[in-house]
C-alpha positions, -999 to 999 in steps of 0.1 A, spaced: 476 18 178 447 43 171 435 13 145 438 -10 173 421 9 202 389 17 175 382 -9 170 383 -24 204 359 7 210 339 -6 187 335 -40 192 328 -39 231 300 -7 226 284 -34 201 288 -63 229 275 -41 256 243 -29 237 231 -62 227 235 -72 266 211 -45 272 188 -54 245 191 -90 256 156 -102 275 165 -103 317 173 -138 332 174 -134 373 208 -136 382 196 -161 408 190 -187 386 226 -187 370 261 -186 376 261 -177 414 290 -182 437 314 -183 415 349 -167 406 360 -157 372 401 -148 362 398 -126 332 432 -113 316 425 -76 297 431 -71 256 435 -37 248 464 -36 279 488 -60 257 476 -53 221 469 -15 222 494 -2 258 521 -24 257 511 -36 292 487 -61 311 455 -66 333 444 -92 350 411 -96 369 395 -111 393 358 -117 400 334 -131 423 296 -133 418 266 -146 441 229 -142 434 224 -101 434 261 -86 441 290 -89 423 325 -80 433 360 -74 415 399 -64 421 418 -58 391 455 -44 386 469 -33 353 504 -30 348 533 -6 326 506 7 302 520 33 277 488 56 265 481 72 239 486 112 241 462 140 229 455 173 238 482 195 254 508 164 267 507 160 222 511 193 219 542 192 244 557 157 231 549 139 257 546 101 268 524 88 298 536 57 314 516 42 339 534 16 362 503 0 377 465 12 376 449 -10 405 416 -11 429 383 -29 432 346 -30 417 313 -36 442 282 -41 417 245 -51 408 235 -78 390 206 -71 367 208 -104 345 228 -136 350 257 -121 329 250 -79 334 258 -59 362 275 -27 365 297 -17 396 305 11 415 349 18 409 370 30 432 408 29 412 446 41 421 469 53 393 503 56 389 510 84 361 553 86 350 555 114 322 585 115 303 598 137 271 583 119 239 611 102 219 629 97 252 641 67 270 618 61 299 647 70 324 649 85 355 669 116 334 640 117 310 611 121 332 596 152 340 568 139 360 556 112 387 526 116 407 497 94 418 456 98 410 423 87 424 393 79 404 357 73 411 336 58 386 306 35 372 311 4 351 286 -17 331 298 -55 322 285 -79 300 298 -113 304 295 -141 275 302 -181 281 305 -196 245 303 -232 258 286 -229 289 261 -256 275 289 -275 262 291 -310 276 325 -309 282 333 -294 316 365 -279 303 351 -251 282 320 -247 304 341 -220 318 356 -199 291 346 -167 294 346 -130 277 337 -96 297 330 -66 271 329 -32 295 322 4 294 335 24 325 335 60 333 366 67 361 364 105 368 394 120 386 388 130 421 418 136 434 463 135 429 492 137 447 496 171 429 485 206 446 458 218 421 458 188 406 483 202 380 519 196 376 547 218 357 580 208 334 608 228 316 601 220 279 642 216 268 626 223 231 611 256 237 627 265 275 595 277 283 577 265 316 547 244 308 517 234 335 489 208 324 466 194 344 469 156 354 454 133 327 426 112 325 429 75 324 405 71 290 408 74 257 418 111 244 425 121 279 388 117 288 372 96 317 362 68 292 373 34 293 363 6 267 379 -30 269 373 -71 265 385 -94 289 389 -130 285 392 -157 311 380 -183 331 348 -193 355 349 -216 380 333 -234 406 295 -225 421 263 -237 403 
């Protein structure tokens, strides 16, 4: 998994930074008023999970919903230290954003997550978990999208799209008071309280992913 989620890291930092380094096209001129359905890798190949996307783009604004779904993260810090597993069973909200070129923007991100935290090595079962709360992020997301064939002369794979992203969803609020939670650890029978996670990797705000999908319609 850590394999995995590397070099996912990797390859959408190197997609994102040639975007920027890319000369500017007005996003006028290109690929306005129209909707793109992009489906998330790391969700399947790296959380066990899925995303899907949806995106709609006219000359200067872009705008988004996406809603992942039963993503199993990767631990670090203190829920490692404790043996524990984060489940999430849905991550959902929406994306408002400038475009600067025909295929960059970045967005402002509003998001809901639902956190389940259960005993590592344990069935994910309502006897197993020792946690279940809700967060809010707000963060900032730059998006690079790439249409291999979009001078292809066949209309079919006009539309095949990629979306490399970097996003930064800080937590700015739980259902928690403190925005902690505590658990009995049956291993040591000591009381444990950890702040709720992060949503990125290593229990930071950072996100990294590629999406791949569709474009249709507009001009």
């Amino acid at each position: 998994m850590k394999t995995k989620l590397i070099t996912l890291t990797i390859c959408t930092l190197a997609a994102v930074t040639t975007a920027i380094a890319q000369p500017s096209m007005q996003p006028d001129l290109l690929y306005s008023n129209r909707f793109s359905l992009l489906f998330g890798l790391q969700q399947p190949l790296v959380l066990g999970g899925g995303n899907v996307e949806v995106n709609y783009f006219t000359k200067r604004m872009s705008f988004d919903y996406s809603h992942g779904f039963s993503l199993d993260l990767p631990v670090a810090g203190a829920f490692k230290d404790n043996r524990l597993a984060l489940h999430l069973p849905y991550t959902t909200g929406f994306g408002i954003g400038y475009r600067f070129t025909s295929f960059f923007d970045v967005r402002f991100e509003p998001k809901l997550h639902s956190w389940e935290v259960y005993a590592d090595n344990a069935e994910q079962s309502l006897a197993n978990r020792v946690a279940a709360f809700r967060t809010i992020t707000l963060g900032i997301g730059a998006y690079y999208r790439y249409m291999p064939f979009k001078n292809s002369t066949s209309p079919v794979l006009q539309g095949i799209t990629t979306s490399s992203s970097i996003r930064w969803w800080q937590n700015v609020s739980s259902s928690q008071a403190n925005d902690t939670f505590s658990y009995t650890n049956k291993a040591t029978g000591r009381t444990e309280q950890l702040d709720v996670p992060n949503i990125g990797i290593a229990n930071t705000p950072l996100i990294v992913n590629i999406a791949v999908g569709y474009t249709f319609g507009g001009k």
